[in-house]
C-alpha positions in Angstrom: 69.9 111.8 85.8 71.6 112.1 89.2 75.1 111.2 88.1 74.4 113.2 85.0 74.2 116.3 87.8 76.4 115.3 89.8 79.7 114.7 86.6 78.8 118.5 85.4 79.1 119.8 88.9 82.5 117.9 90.0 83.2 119.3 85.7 82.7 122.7 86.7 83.8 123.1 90.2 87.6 121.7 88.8 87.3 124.5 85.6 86.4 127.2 88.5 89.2 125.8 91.1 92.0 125.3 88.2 93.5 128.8 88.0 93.3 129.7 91.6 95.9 127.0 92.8 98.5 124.4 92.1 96.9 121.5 93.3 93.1 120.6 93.1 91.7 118.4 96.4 88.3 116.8 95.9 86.4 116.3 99.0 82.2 116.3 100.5 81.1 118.3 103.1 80.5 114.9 105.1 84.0 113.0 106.0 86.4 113.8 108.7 89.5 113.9 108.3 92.9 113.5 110.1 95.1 116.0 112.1 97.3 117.7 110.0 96.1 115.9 106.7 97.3 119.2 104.7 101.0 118.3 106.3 100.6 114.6 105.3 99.3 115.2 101.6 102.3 117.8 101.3 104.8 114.8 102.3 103.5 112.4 100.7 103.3 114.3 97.0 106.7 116.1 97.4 107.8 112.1 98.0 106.6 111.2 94.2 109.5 111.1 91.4 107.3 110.2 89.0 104.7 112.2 86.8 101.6 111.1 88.7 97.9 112.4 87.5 96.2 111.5 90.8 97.2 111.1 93.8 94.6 108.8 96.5 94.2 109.6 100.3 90.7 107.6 100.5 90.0 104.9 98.6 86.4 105.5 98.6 84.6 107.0 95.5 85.7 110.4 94.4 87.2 111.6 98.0 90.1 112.5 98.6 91.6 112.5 94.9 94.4 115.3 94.2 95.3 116.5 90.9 97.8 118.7 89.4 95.7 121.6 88.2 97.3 122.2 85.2 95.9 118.7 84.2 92.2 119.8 85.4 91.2 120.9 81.5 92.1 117.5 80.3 90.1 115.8 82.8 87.1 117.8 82.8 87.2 117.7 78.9 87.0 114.1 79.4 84.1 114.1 82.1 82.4 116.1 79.7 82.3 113.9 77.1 80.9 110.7 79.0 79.6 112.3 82.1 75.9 110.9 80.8 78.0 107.8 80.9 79.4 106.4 84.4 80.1 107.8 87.7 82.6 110.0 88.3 85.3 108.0 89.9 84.6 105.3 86.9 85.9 107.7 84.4 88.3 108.7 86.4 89.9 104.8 85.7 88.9 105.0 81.9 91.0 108.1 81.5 93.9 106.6 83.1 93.7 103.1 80.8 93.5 105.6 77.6 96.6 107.8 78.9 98.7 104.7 80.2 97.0 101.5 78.8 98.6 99.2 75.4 95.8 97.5 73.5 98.5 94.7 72.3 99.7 94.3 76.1 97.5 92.2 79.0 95.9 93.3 81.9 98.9 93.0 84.4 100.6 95.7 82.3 97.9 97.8 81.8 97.4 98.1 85.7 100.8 98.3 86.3 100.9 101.1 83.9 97.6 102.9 85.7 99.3 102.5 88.8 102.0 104.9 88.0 99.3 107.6 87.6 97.4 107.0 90.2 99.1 106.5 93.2 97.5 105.5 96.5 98.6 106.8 100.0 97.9 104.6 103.0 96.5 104.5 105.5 93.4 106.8 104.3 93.5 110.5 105.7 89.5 111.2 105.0 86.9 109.2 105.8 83.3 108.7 104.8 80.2 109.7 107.7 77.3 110.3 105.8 74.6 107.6 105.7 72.1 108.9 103.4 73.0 109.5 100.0 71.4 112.2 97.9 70.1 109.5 95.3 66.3 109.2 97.0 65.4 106.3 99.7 69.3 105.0 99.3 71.3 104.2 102.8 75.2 104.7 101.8 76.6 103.3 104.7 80.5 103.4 102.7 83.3 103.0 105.3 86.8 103.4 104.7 89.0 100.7 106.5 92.4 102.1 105.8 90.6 105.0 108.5 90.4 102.9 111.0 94.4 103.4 112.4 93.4 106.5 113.7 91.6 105.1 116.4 94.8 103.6 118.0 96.5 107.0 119.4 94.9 110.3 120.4 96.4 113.8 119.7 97.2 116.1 122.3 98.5 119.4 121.4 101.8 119.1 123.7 103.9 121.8 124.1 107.4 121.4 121.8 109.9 118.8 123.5 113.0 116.7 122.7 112.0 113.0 123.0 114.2 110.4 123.0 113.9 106.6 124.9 116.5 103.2 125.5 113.4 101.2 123.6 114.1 100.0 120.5 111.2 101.0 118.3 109.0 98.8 115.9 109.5 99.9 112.3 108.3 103.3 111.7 106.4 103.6 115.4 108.8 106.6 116.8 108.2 108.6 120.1 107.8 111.6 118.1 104.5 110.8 116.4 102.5 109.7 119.4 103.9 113.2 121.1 103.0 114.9 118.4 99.8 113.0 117.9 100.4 111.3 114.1 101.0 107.5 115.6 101.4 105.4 118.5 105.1 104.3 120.1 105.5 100.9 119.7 108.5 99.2 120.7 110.0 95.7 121.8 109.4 94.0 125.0 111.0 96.8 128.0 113.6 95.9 130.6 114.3 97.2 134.0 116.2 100.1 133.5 114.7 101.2 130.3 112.9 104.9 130.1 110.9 107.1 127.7 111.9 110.7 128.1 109.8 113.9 127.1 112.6 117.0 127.5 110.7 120.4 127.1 112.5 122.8 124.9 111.1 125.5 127.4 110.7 124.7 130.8 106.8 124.7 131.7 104.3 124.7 133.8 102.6 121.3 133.7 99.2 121.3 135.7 97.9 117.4 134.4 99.6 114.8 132.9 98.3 111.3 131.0 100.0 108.6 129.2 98.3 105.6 127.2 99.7 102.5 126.6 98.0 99.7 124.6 95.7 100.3 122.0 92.1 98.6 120.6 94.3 96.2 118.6 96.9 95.2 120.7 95.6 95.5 124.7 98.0 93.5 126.1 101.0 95.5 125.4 101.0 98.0 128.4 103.6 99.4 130.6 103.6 97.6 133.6 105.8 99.1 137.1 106.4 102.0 135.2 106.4 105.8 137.4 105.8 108.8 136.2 108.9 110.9 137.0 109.4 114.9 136.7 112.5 116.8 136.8 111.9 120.5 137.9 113.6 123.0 136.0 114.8 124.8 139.2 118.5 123.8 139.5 118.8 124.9 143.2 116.0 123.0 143.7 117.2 119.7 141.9 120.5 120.1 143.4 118.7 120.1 147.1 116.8 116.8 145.9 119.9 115.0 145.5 121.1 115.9 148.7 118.5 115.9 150.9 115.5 113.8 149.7 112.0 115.3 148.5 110.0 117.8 150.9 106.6 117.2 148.4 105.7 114.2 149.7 107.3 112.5 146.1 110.3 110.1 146.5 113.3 111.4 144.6 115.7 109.8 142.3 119.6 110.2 142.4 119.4 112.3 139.1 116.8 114.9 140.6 113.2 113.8 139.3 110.4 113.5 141.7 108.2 110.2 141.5 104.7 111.4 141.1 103.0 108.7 139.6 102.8 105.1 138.5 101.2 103.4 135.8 97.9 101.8 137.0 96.1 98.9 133.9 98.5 100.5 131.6 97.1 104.0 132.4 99.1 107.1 134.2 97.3 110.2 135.0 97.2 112.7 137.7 98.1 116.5 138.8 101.7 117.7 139.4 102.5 119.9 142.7 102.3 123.5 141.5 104.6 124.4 144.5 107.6 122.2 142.0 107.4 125.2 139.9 108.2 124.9 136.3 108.8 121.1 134.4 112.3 121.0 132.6 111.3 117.6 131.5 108.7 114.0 131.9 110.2 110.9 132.0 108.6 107.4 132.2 110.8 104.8 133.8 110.5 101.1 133.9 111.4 99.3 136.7 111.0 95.7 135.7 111.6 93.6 132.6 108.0 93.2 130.6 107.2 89.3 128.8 105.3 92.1 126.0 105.8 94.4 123.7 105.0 98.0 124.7 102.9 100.5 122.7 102.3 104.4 123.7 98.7 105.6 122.3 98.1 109.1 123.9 100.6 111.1 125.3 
């Protein structure tokens, strides 16, 4: 009798929803979701060239399903005809092997077929934190391990910047998401010489400042005699750096950034000298060649 409920109010909740909007998202009022999932779902179905009927960003139960909503009166009419039936996310699948699904063809074909319909985005952008479910005296204790990524970086809400490094990054593990907070930097093993470089597109005033590396999966690969270097967006000043060594009690580099910190158990943090005045730009440079890979989790 539950499921019954619950079918006729996912039913009428899509036939309210389908004329105020172009897409239809189906979520629960107890998940969390990632940064900028709106951003991510927007990519990822402007990517599709084929004519998909849902598209996945959880692959638990109902959440996280979106639909086209000029296909919601199809669906619902056929929630509405079995909804005493199965759950809601079962039907879902029984829709797809009517619309896609040859009864002279075998299984492999037929989920082939499905596949094309429903397409599934990775890893997960919603994920499941209720325990109780509203059927009474049941524990629901559904995780979503395609989640779990996005406890391997932290977002910051940095102010816009130029990135760029002499790394050479791991697959799609770019300096831009961890600044911006989507990913962690991963890249082969360092060498002396090599940087990471944060260029603000506005010079700014940077009070604190804390870099990451390593991550729950892979601890080992931190960056090791590594300082934290800042270049002040004075020019006067930089110029006087060159020439004359540092008066704030930071060593200076040939090209006009201060030294102000080092990393520490793959962990840089500290406060910048307000007296430096505004930041033109952050770099991270590496001083000795590294036996691991290195990965940036929090910027």
């Amino acid at each position: 009798r539950w499921r019954t409920k619950q079918n006729l109010d996912y039913s009428f909740l899509m036939l309210y929803a389908q004329p105020k909007g172009t897409f239809y998202l189906q979520l629960e009022d107890d998940i969390i979701a990632k940064p900028d999932f709106i951003e991510s779902i927007k990519s990822f179905a402007a990517q599709q060239s084929q004519d998909w009927m849902v598209l996945e960003f959880s692959q638990l139960g109902f959440i996280g399903k979106l639909f086209k909503s000029e296909d919601l009166p199809l669906i619902v009419e056929f929630f509405l005809m079995f909804y005493k039936d199965k759950p809601i996310d079962w039907l879902i699948d029984h829709l797809l092997w009517v619309k896609a699904c040859n009864p002279e063809k075998d299984t492999t074909h037929c989920e082939m077929e499905k596949s094309k319909l429903r397409i599934r985005a990775k890893p997960s952008l919603f994920q499941h934190m209720g325990i109780y479910s509203s059927l009474a005296g049941k524990i629901q204790n559904l995780k979503d391990k395609d989640f779990g990524k996005n406890l391997l970086h932290k977002a910051h809400n940095n102010p816009p910047a130029k990135v760029d490094t002499s790394l050479r990054i791991y697959q799609q593990y770019t300096l831009e998401k961890v600044y911006k907070g989507q990913d962690c930097f991963w890249a082969s093993a360092p060498v002396a010489g090599d940087y990471i470089r944060f260029t603000f597109l506005n010079p700014v005033e940077v009070e604190k400042y804390l870099f990451r590396s390593g991550n729950m999966e892979h601890p080992g690969d931190k960056l090791f005699n590594t300082t934290v270097e800042v270049l002040p967006a004075d020019e006067t000043l930089r110029k006087e750096l060159v020439a004359n060594g540092s008066k704030f009690n930071h060593p200076a580099t040939k090209d006009g950034y201060l030294k102000i910190g080092a990393f520490e158990n793959g962990i840089a943090e500290g406060s910048i000298n307000q007296s430096i005045g505004r930041i033109q730009a952050i770099r991270l440079s590496i001083s000795s060649d590294s036996p691991v890979w290195t990965i940036l989790s929090e910027v």
